[in-house]
KESE-892316 format. One record per residue (C-alpha): residue number from 1; x, y, z. Coordinates in Angstrom, 2 decimals, decimal comma, always signed. Example, Ala and Ser with C-alpha at 12.3 -4.5 7.8 and 13.67 -1.06 7.14 Angstrom:
BEGIN
[pt 1 [+12,30 -4,50 +7,80]]
[pt 2 [+13,67 -1,06 +7,14]]
//
This chain:
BEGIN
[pt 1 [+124,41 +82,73 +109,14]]
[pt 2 [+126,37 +85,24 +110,62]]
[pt 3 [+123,14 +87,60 +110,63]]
[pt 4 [+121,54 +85,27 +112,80]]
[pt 5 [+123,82 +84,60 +114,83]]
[pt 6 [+124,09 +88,21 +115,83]]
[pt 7 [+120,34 +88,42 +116,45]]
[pt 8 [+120,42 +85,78 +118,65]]
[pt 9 [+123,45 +87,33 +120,65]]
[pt 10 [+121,50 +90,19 +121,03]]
[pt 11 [+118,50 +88,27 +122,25]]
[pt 12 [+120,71 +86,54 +124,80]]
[pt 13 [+122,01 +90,01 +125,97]]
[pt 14 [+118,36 +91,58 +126,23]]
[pt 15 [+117,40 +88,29 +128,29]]
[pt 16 [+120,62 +89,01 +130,53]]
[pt 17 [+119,90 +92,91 +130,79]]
[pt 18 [+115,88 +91,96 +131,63]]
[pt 19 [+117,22 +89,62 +134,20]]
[pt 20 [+119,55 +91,62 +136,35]]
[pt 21 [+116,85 +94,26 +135,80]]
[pt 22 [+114,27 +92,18 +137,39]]
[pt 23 [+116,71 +91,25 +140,11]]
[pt 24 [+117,45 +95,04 +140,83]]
[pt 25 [+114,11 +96,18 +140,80]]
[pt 26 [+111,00 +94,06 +139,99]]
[pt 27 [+109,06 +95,07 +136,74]]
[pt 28 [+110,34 +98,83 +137,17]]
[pt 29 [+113,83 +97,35 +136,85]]
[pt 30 [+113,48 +95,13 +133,32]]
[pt 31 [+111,64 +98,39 +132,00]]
[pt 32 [+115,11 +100,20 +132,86]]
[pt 33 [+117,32 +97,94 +131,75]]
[pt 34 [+115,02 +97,52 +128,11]]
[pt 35 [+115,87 +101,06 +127,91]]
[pt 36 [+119,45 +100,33 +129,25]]
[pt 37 [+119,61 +98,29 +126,31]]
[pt 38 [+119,33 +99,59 +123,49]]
[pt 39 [+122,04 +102,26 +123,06]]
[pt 40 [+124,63 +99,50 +124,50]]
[pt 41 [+123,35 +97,47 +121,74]]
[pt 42 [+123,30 +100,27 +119,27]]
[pt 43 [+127,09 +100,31 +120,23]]
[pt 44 [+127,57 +96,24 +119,75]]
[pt 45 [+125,82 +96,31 +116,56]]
[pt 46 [+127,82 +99,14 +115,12]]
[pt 47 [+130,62 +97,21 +116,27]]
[pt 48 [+129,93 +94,30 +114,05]]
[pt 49 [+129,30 +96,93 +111,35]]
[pt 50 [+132,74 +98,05 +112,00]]
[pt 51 [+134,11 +94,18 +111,75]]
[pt 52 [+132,69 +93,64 +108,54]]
[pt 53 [+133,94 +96,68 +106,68]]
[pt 54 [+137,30 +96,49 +108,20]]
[pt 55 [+138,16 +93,24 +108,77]]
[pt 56 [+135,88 +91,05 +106,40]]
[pt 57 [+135,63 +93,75 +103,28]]
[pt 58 [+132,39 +94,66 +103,04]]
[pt 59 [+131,55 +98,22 +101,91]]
[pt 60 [+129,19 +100,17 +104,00]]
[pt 61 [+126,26 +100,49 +101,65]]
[pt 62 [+126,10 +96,33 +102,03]]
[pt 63 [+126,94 +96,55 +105,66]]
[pt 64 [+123,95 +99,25 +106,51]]
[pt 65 [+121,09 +96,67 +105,55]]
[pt 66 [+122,76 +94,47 +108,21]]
[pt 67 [+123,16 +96,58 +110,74]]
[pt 68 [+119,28 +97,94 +110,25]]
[pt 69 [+118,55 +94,22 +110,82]]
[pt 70 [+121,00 +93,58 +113,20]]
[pt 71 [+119,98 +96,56 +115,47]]
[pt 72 [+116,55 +96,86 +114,70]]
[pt 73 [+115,02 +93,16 +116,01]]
[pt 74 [+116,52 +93,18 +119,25]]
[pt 75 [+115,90 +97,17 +119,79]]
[pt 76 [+112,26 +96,33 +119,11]]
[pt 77 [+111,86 +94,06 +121,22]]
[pt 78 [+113,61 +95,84 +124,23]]
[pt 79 [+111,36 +98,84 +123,30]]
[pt 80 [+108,42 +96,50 +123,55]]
[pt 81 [+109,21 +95,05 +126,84]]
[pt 82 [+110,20 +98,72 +128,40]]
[pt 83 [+106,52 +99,95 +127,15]]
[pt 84 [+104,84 +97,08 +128,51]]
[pt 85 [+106,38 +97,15 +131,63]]
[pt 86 [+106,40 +100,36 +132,68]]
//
């Protein structure tokens, strides 16, 4: 649940980045902030990595499959949107 819930803060924060992208700068802007995104989400998501191992007791080697998830869906996607529209 806590997976998810992740992913769909990240999807949230992509939509917020695209947005004040747009606002900035039309479609140049959302293909900047897509590529805005994803090392400031690289960041978050080893953050939540960092949680897990520290705080909740997780080892790494069951924390990296998370974080590959985690990162990956939302990264995609940004890397998607910054291709299309630019």
């Amino acid at each position: 649940m806590h997976t998810i819930m992740i992913l769909t803060a990240g999807l949230i924060l992509l939509a917020l980045f695209i947005g004040v992208g747009h606002l900035r700068g039309g479609v140049a802007g959302r293909a900047q902030a897509a590529k805005w995104f994803i090392p400031v989400w690289f960041v978050l998501a080893l953050t939540n990595v960092g949680v897990g191992v520290v705080s909740a007791g997780y080892t790494v080697m069951q924390e990296a499959p998370v974080f590959l998830v985690t990162f990956a869906v939302p990264a995609a996607i940004a890397w998607w949107i910054g291709r299309r529209t630019a």
